[in-house]
N, C-alpha and C positions, 0 to 999 in steps of 0.2 A: 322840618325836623319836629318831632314828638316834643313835649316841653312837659314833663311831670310837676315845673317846680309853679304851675301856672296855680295848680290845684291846690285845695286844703281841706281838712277834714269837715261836710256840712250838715254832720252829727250831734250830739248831747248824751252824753251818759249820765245815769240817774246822778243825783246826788250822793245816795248813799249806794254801796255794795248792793247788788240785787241776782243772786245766784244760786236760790234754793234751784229750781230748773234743771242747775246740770249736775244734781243728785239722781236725777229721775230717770228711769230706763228705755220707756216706751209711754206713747197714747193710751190711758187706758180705756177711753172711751170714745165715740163720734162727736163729735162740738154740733153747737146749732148749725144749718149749713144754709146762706143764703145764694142762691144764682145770681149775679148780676149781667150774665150774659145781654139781656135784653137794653142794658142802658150802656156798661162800659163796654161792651161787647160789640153791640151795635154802632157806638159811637168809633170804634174805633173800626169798621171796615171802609173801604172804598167807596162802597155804595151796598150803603143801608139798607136793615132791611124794611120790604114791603109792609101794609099791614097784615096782609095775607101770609106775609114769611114771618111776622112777629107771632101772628095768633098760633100758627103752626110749633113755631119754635117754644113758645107757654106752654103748649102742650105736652111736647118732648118733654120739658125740665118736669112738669108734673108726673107724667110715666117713669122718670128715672125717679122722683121718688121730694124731692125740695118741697119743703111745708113752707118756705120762704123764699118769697120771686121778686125781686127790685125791676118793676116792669119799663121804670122810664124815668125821665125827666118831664112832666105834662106841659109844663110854661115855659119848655124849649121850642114846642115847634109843633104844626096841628098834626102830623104824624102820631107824634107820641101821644096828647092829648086823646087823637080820635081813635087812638090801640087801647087805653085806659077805659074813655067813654065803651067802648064796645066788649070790652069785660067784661066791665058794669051793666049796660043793657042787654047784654044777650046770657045772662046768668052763666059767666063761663067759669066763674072761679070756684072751685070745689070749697066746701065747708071747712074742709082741715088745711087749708092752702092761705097764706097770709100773706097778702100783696105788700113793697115797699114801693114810695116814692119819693123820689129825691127834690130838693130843691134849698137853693142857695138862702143865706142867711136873709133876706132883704121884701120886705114889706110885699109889695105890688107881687113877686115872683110866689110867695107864702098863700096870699089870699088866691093866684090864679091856680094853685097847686088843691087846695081844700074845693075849690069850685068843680074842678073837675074829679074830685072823689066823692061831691054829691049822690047822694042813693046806693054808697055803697054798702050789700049787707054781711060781708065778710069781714074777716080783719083786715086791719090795713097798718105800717109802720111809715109813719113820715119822717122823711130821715134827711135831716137839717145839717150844713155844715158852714164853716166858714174858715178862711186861710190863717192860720198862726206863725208860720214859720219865721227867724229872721228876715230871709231873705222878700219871700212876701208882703210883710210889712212893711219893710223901707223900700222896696224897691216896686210895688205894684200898687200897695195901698197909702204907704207913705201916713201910718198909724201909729201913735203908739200903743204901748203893751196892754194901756188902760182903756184904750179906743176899741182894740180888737175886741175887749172882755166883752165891753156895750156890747157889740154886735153878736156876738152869742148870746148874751143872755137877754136881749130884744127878740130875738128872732126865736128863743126858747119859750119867753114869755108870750108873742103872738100865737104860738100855736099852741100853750095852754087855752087861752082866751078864743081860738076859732073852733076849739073839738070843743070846749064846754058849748060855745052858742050852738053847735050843729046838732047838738046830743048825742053826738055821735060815744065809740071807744075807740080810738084812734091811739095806736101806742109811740113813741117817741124815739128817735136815734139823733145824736147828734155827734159829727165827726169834727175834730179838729184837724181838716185840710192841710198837708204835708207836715202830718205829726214829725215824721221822723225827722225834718229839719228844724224842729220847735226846742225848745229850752225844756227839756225833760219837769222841773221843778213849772215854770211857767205853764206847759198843757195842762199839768196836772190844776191847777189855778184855773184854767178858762174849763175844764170841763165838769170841777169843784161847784163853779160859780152856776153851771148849767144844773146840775143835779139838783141844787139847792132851789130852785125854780118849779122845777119839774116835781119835787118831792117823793119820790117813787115809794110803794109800798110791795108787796107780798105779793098782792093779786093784780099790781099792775107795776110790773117793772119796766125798765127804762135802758135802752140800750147807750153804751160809750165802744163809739166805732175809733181805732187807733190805725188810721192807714199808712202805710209805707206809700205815702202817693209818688215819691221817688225813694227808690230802694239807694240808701247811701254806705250804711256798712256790711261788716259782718253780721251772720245770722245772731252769733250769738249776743252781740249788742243790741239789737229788738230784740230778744227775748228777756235780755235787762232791763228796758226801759218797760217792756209789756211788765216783768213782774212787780217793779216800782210801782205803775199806773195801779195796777191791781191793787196794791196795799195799801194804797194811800186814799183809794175815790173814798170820796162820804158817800154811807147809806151803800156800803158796797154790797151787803147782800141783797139789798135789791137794784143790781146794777148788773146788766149782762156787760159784759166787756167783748168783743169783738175786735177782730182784724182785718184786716182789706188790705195785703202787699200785691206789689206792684212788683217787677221780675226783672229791673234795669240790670241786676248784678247777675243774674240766673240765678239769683237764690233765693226763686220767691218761694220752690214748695221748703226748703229749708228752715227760711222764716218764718212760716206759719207754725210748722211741727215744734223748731223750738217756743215759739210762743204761747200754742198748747200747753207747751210744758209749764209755760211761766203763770198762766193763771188765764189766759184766755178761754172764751165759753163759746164762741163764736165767730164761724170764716165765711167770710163774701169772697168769692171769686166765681171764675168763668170757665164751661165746660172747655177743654185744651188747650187755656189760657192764653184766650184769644184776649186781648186788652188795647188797651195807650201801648205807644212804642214798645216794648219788648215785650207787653203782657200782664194779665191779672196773673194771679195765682190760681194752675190748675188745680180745680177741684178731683180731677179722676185720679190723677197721681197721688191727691195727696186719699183719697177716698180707699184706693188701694193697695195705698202704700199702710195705712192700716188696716187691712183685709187679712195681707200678708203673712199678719203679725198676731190674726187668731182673733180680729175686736171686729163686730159689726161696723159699718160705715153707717151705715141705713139708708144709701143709695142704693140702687141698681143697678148695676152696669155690665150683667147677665148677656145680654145683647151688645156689646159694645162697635162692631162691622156696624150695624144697622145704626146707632144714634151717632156715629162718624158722618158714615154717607148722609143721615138728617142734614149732619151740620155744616161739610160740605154743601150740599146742595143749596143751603139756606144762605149761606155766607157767604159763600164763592172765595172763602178763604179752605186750605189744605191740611191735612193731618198730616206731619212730619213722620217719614217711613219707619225712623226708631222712635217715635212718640213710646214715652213706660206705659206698658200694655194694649195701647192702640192701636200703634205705628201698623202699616203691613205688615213688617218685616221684624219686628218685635222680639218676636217669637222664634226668627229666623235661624235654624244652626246651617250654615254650609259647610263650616272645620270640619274636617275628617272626625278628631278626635272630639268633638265637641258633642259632633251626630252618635258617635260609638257610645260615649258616658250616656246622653240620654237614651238612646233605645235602652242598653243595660240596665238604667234607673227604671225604666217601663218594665222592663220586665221581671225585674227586682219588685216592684210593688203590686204585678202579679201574682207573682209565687207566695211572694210573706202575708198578703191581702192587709198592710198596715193601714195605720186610720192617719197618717200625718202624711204631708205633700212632703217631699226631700230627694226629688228629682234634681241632677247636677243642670246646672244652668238653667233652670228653669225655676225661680221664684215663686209663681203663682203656677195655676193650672192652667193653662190653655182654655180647658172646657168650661170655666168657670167664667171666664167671659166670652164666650160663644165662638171660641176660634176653634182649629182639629190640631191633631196631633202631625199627621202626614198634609203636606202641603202647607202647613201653616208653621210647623215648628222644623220638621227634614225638609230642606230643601236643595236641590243636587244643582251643584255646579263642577268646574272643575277644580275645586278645594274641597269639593266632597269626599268621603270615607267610604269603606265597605258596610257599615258599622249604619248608616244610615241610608244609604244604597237598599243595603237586607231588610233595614225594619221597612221601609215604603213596600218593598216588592210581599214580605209576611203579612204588614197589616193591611194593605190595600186590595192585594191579588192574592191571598194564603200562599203565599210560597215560602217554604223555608229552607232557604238554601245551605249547603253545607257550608261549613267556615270557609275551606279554600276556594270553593268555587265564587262564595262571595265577594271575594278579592279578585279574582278572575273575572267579574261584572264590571266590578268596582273600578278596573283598566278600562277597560272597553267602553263605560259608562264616561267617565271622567277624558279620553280622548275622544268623546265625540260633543262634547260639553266646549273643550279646550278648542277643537276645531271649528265648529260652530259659534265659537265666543259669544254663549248664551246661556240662561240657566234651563233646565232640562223638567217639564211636568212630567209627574208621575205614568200617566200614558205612555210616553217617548222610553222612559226607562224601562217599559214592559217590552214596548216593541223592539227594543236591543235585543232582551234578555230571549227573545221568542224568535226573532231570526237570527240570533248568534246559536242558540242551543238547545231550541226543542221542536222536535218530530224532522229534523234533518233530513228529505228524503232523497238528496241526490248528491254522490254517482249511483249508490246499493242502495235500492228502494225495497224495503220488507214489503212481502205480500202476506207471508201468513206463515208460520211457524208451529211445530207438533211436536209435544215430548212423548215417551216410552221410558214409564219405569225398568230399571235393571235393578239385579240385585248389588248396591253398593253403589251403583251407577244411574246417569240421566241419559238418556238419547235425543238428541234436540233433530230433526227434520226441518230445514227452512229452505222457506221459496223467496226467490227475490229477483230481482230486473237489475243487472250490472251492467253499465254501461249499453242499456236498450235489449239487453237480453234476457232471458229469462233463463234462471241454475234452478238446482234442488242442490243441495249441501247437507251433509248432515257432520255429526259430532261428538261427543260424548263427554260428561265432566261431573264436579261432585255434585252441584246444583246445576237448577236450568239456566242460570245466565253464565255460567261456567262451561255449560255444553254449548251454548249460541259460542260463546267469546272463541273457545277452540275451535268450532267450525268453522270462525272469520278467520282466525291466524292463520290456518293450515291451508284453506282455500282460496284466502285471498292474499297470502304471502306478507302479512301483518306481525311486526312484534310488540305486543304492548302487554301487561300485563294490570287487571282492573284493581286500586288502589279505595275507590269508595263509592261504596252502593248505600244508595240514602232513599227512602220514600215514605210518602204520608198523603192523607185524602186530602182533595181540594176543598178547604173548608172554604174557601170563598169564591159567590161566582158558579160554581156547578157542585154539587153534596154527592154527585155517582161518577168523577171524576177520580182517577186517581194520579200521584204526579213521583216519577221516579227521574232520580241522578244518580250518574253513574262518572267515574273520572279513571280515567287508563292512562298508564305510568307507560312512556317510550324508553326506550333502550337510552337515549341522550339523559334523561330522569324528568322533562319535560312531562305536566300533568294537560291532558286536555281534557275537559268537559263536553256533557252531553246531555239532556233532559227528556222524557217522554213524558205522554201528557196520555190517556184513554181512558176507559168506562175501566179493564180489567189492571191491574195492578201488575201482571206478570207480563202483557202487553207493553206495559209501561215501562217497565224497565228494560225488556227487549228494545223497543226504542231509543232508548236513554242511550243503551249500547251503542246501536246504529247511528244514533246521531255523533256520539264522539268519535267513530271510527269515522263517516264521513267526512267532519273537521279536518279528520290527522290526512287523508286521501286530497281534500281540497288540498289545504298546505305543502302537501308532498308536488304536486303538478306546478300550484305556483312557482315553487323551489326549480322546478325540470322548467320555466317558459323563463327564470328568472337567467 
């Protein structure tokens, strides 16, 4: 049995009220943005990666655009070390790109950490942490309060003392390890105590990293303790404050955005937030979830198919199919009515040529991060619509079918979806719509057709192969598809009368193509459909003709074997 009463709350709320935050409407701008894919990211797959999948993977976060990369832990393990070393010696780190590295409060790990950032001529952030939380304390380190301090502020002062001997500029971050289980008043003390060491100025400031290293409550309770920490650090404007949550609750991108709000300057996380157990905080979500909203990120993620499969391939870990904007399937409308609002919206922002996205279901643009409109946002099954049926067959293949025939697809489409129990590509849906309805040439095969103006009148002459034979038929009416239509009734013993004649050039695929529909109304009020496709457009709708008459002729025989 489940036991809630096992639990208890292993949080801190500030001391005082800390809630300017949830005055505030939106991001208004992009925070520092650090990758740590390559350390928590790495550490947390199955099987790491290579050095060859690391140097590769540095490179992606640079193309998407990160001025700051937390490449490793170096005095974990000759891996990482020989990924760092190889940076450094093969000049791989661009000028505007500032490497972090990580490592634990503790002497011997400190000194092997500056060893291996020897000869580096970019920037570099050494980013030093140590555990505070209760539970850590009594139960790992078995410290107290004033023991932990030591150890931060030893470990802050060692690495003043190894960038002055190196000559180096090495700039400084220091996290207090499972903040969010810390005494809100107390982190603020151990990372006080750290500032004060470090002394930061203007032109060289000093980062305080606040991690959710386990996510414990609600968002908006980090967002209290972040805007506390903020008001209270000494020498706070020259202090970047930073975030690094973890996603045990699923509300790691929540966490950050409120924390944004509360005063944070800076986010570490992982591209799809790949992490420890449930995850860093993704960066793309949260990267586009201000895009959204009209603010630069100053990421990239233009290409986003392409730096997926990167990381797939790299990781051997998967992008979740509704991943926020990456997923395959994202994008995906199958609803009837979901496909209908958007094409509508598409061609709503056609006509008015507005400057603002406000497509219905559709958040962002598709094209904005490299995915399409058809295949990638319509996608037909049998929950699919006519509404989304039409826009694939208009934008993919120029057809624009009449309303009711598009419902007339939209059956025929969706039972062979339904039969097939499979979703339908855009080809499949052409080859329906093309042996269900256009150039029809059997039982009555047109061979070739001749009009004669009269006065008031059309004279239609047609030749064709019925049933293996060859007639001449003629006919007379107000227009020429008027005189074909009366020459089938009367000759071939037919009652229909034609209900909607539609045609327009095939803008897509052939530009001397022209494509007519035609639908005849039976005596029962049953509408059937019929398409022609040819170089002349008066061809084309003769056709159109023929083919719905052949339809109503198949079905009539079925009916007679039925």
């Amino acid at each position: 049995m489940m036991n809630p009463s096992k639990y208890e709350r292993a949080y801190f709320m500030p001391p005082t009220p800390s809630l300017k935050w949830a005055q505030k409407e939106y991001i208004e701008k992009a925070p520092q943005w650090c990758s740590v894919d390559l350390r928590d990211g790495n550490q947390a797959l199955i099987i790491p990666m290579s050095l060859e999948e690391k140097l590769e993977f540095f490179q992606l976060l640079v193309k998407v655009g990160f001025k700051e990369i937390e490449i490793g832990f170096p005095a974990a393990s000759e891996t990482e070390y020989q990924f760092l070393r190889t940076l450094i010696e093969e000049d791989m780190i661009p000028e505007d790109v500032t490497i972090q590295v990580l490592t634990q409060a503790r002497e011997h790990i400190i000194k092997k950490t500056f060893e291996a950032l020897e000869g580096c001529k970019s920037k570099a952030i050494v980013h030093v942490y140590n555990s505070t939380s209760v539970a850590q304390r009594e139960e790992v380190f078995k410290k107290s309060k004033e023991e932990i301090i030591e150890i931060a502020v030893k470990g802050a002062t060692l690495l003043k003392e190894l960038t002055e001997k190196a000559g180096a500029d090495y700039l400084f971050e220091y996290s207090p390890e499972s903040f969010t289980g810390t005494e809100i008043d107390y982190a603020l003390e151990v990372c006080n105590a750290v500032i004060d060491v470090w002394q930061p100025r203007p032109d060289w400031k000093v980062i305080i990293n606040l991690p959710a290293t386990v996510s414990h409550s609600l968002p908006h309770v980090y967002a209290s303790q972040i805007e506390y920490m903020s008001e209270h650090l000494n020498n706070r404007e020259n202090v970047i404050v930073s975030v690094h949550p973890h996603n045990d609750r699923g509300t790691g991108v929540a966490d950050t955005e409120l924390a944004l709000l509360a005063g944070a300057d800076r986010v570490e996380g992982t591209l799809f937030g790949n992490g420890e157990r449930t995850g860093n905080v993704d960066i793309i979500t949260l990267a586009l979830n201000m895009y959204v909203h009209g603010v630069d990120p100053k990421l990239d993620f233009s290409n986003i198919t392409e730096i997926a499969d990167t990381y797939e391939r790299l990781t051997r870990m998967t992008v979740p199919p509704r991943h926020p904007y990456a997923g395959q399937l994202v994008f995906a409308a199958f609803s009837g009515s979901h496909q209908d609002a958007i094409a509508k919206g598409m061609h709503w922002r056609e006509d008015h040529h507005c400057d603002h996205w406000t497509v219905p279901y559709l958040p962002i643009d598709p094209q904005d991060v490299g995915r399409r409109y058809e295949g990638d946002v319509i996608r037909i099954n049998s929950q699919s619509g006519k509404g989304g049926i039409g826009y694939i067959m208009e934008q993919r293949y120029g057809f624009n079918l009449p309303a009711k025939m598009r419902e007339d697809l939209g059956y025929a489409v969706k039972s062979v979806s339904d039969h097939k129990h499979k979703e339908l590509a855009p080809r499949e849906i052409l080859e329906i719509f093309e042996d269900r309805y256009v150039n029809i040439l059997s039982p009555i095969e047109l061979l070739e057709v001749h009009f004669t103006q009269r006065p008031a009148r059309i004279s239609a002459e047609i030749t064709l192969v019925r049933d293996g034979i060859h007639k001449v038929y003629h006919g007379e009416g107000n227009g020429r598809l008027d005189a074909v239509s009366n020459s089938i009734k009367r000759h071939c013993k037919l009652d229909f009368s034609v209900v909607t004649y539609e045609e327009h050039a095939l803008q897509i695929g052939s530009n001397s193509q022209a494509c007519a529909y035609v639908g005849i109304q039976l005596p029962n009020g049953n509408v059937v459909w019929g398409s022609g496709i040819h170089n002349d457009i008066i061809d084309a709708s003769v056709r159109a003709l023929f083919s719905a008459v052949n339809r109503v002729i198949i079905s009539q025989r079925e009916e007679e074997k039925e």
